[in-house]
KOLMARLUM-406276 format. One record per residue (C-alpha): z negated, y negated, x negated; residue in three letters. Coordinates in steps of 0.05 Angstrom, whole numbers, plus 5000, padded with zeros to 4 digits. Last residue first. Layout:
w; v; u; voti
Z; Y; X; ALA
...
REM end
This chain:
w; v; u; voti
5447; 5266; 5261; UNK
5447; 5195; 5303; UNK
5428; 5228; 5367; UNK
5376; 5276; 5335; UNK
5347; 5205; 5294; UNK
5342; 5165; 5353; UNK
5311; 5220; 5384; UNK
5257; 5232; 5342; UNK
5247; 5148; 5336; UNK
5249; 5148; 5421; UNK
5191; 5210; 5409; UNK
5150; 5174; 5359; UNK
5160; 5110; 5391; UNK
5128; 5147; 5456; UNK
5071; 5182; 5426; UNK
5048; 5115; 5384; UNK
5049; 5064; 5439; UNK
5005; 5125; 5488; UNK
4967; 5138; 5432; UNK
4956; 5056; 5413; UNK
4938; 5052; 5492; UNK
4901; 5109; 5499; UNK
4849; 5075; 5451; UNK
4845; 5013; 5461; UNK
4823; 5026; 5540; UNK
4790; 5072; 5522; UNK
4742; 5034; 5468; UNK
4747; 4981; 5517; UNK
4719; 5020; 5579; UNK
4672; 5054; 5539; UNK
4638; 5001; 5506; UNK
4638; 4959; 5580; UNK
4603; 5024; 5616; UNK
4570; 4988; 5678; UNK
4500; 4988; 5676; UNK
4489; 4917; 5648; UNK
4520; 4900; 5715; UNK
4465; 4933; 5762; UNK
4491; 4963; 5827; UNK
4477; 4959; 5895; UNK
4531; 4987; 5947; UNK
4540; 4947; 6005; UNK
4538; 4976; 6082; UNK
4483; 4934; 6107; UNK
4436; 4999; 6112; UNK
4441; 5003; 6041; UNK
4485; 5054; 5994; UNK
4468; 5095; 5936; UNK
4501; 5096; 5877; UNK
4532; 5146; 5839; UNK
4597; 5162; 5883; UNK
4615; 5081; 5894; UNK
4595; 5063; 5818; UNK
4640; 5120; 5788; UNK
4697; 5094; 5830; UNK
4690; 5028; 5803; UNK
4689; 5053; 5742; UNK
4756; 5090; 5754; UNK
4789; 5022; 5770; UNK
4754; 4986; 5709; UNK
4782; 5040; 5668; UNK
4857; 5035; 5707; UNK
4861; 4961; 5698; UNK
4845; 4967; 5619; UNK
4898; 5023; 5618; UNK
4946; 4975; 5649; UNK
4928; 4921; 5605; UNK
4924; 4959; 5536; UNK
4992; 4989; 5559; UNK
5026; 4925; 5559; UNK
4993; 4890; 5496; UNK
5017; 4961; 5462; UNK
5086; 4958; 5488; UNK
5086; 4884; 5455; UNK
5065; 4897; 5392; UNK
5111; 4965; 5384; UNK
5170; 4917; 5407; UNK
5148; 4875; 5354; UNK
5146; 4935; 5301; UNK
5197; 4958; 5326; UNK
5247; 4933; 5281; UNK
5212; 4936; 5216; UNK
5223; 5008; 5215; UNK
5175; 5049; 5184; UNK
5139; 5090; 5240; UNK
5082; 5118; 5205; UNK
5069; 5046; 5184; UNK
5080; 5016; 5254; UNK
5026; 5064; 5279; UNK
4988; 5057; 5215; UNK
4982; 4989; 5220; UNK
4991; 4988; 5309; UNK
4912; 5035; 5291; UNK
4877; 4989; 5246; UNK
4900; 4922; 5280; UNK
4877; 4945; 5347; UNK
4812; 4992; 5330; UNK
4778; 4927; 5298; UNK
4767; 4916; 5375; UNK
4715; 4961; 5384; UNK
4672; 4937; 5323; UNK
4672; 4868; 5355; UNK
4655; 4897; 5422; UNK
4595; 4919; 5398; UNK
4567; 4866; 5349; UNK
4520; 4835; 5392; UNK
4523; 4750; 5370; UNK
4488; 4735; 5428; UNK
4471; 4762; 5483; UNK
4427; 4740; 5546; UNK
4434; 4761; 5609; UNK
4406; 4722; 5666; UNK
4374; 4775; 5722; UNK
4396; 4837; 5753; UNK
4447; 4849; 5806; UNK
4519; 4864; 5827; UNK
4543; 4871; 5896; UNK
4594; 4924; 5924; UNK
4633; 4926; 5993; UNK
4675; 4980; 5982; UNK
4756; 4989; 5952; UNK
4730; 4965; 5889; UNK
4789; 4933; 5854; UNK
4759; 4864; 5849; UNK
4689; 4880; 5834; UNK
4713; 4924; 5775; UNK
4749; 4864; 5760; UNK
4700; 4814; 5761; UNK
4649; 4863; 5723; UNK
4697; 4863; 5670; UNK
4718; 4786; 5654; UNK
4643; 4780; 5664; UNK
4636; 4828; 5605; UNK
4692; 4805; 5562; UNK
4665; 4728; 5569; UNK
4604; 4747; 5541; UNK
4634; 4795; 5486; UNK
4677; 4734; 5458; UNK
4642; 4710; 5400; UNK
4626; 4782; 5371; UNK
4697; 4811; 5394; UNK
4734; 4748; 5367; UNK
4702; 4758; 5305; UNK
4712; 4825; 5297; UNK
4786; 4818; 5308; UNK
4791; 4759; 5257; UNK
4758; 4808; 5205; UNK
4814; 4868; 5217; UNK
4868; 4825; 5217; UNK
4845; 4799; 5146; UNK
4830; 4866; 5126; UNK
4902; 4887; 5147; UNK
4935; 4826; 5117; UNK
4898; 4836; 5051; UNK
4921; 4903; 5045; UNK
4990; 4890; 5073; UNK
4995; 4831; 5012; UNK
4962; 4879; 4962; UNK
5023; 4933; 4973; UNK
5000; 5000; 5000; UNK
REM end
């Protein structure tokens, strides 16, 4: 590996952890919003102020991204998709993202018990935010890497 992909991968690496420990606030009400959202049930969250700051999980989740579209793009090597790689990934981390929270949600409604109102009660620091990005990150780079493994195999049986 050349020093300028070295230092380019660490770099990547660093930013990613930063934005995961200065961002893990926002990550978890971005979550519990959408799990609330696609429940098909009348849920309500509870528990007091939470207060976090500077926890380190999501930041080691999300070094994951630049570690795993390296060596996807690296096992790949073809400059070319690399950007379509990028973007495939982006796609599939949203639509795996959607489907976690979805299943969560689902989790909630068959674990918890329900009120005389109708409304499911559920704590938010329950809900599995580690797992649903570590996932969520991971299918998606398997998913990115499976398929431009099997478009590269058959770019290369069509071209043979």
């Amino acid at each position: 590996m050349k020093f300028k992909n070295s230092l380019i991968l660490v770099s990547s690496i660093i930013v990613f952890f930063l934005i995961g420990l200065f961002y893990d606030m926002q990550y978890r009400i971005l979550t519990r919003t959408i799990v609330y959202k696609l429940s098909n049930y009348n849920l309500d969250y509870y528990g007091g102020k939470e207060f976090r700051f500077f926890v380190p999980d999501l930041g080691f989740i999300l070094t994951l991204v630049p570690l795993g579209l390296f060596f996807t793009i690296k096992h790949l090597k073809s400059k070319k998709t690399g950007f379509i790689s990028v973007l495939a990934f982006i796609v599939f981390l949203l639509l795996f993202y959607l489907i976690f929270c979805f299943l969560e949600s689902q989790i909630i409604k068959y674990t918890t018990v329900i009120d005389s109102k109708g409304i499911y009660h559920y704590h938010y620091s329950n809900l599995n935010y580690r797992l649903i990005a570590f996932f969520s990150i991971v299918f998606s780079l398997s998913t990115n890497f499976l398929i431009f493994k099997i478009l590269k195999k058959q770019g290369n049986s069509i071209s043979e």
